[in-house]
C-alpha positions in Angstrom: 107.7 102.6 115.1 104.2 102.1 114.4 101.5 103.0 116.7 97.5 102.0 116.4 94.6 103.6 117.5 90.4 103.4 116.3 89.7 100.0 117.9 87.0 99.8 120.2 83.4 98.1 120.8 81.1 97.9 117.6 77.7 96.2 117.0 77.3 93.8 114.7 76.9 94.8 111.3 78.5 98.1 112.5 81.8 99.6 111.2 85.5 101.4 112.3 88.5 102.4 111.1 92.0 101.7 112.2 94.6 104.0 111.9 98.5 103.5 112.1 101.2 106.1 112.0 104.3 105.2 110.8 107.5 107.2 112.5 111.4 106.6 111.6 110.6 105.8 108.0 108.0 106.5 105.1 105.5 104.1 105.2 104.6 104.2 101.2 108.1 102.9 100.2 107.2 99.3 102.1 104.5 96.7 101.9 102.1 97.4 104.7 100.1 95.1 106.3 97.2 94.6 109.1 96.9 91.2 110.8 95.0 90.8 113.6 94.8 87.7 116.2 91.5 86.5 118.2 91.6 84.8 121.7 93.5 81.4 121.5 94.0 81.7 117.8 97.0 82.4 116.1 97.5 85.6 114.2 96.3 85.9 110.8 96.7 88.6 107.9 94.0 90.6 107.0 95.3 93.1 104.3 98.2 94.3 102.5 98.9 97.4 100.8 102.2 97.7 98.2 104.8 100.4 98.1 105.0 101.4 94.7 101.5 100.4 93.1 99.6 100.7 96.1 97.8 97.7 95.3 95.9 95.9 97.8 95.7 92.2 98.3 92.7 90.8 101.2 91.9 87.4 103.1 88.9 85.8 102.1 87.0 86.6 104.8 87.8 90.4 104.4 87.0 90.7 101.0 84.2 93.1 100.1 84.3 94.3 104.0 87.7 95.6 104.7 89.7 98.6 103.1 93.5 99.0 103.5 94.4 102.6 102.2 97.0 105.0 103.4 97.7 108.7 103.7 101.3 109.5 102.4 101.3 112.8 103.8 100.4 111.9 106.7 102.5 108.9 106.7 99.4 106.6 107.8 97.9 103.3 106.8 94.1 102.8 107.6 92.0 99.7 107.7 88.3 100.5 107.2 85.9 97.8 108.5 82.1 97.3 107.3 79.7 94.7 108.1 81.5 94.0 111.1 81.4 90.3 113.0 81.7 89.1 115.9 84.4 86.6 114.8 86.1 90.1 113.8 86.7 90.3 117.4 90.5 90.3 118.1 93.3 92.5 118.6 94.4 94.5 115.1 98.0 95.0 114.6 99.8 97.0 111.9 103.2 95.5 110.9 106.1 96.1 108.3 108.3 93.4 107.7 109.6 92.7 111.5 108.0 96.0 112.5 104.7 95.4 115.2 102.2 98.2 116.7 101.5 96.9 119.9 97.7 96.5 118.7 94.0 98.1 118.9 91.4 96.2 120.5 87.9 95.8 118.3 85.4 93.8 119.8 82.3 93.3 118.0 79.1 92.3 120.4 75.7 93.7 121.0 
């Protein structure tokens, strides 16, 4: 299971950070990922993190903004968000493999 949370209303330029616990397996043994889907848009990934390396891989758009990390003792994968947008408005999902959170709302507007 994986449960999201740190979503909210943000004004531009501002910055948050999503959390997602992972329970029923370890989170730092799998390839974790944030995607995140606007209204009428299909979803799109925003960051990945590896299992083993812990490398971290970005969209385009995310680059230089956005921060996957995690926490393996307390099995938890962050997204950290800077120079927020309002095209970052969506809903933020944390996944692994076939595994979905059921998402945080972020909505960036003055």
């Amino acid at each position: 299971q994986l449960v999201e949370s740190g979503g909210g209303l943000v004004q531009p330029g501002g910055s948050l950070r999503l959390s997602c616990v992972a329970s029923g397996f370890i989170a730092s043994n799998y390839v974790m990922r944030w995607y995140r889907q606007a209204p009428g848009k299909e979803r799109e990934l925003v960051a990945a993190i590896e299992s083993v390396s812990g490398s971290t891989d970005y969209a385009d758009s995310m680059k230089g903004r956005f921060t996957i990390s995690r926490n393996n003792a307390k099995n938890t994968v962050y997204l950290q968000m800077n120079s927020l947008k309002p095209e970052d408005t969506a809903v933020y999902y944390c996944n692994r493999g076939n595994i979905w959170g059921q998402g945080t709302q972020v909505t960036v507007s003055s």
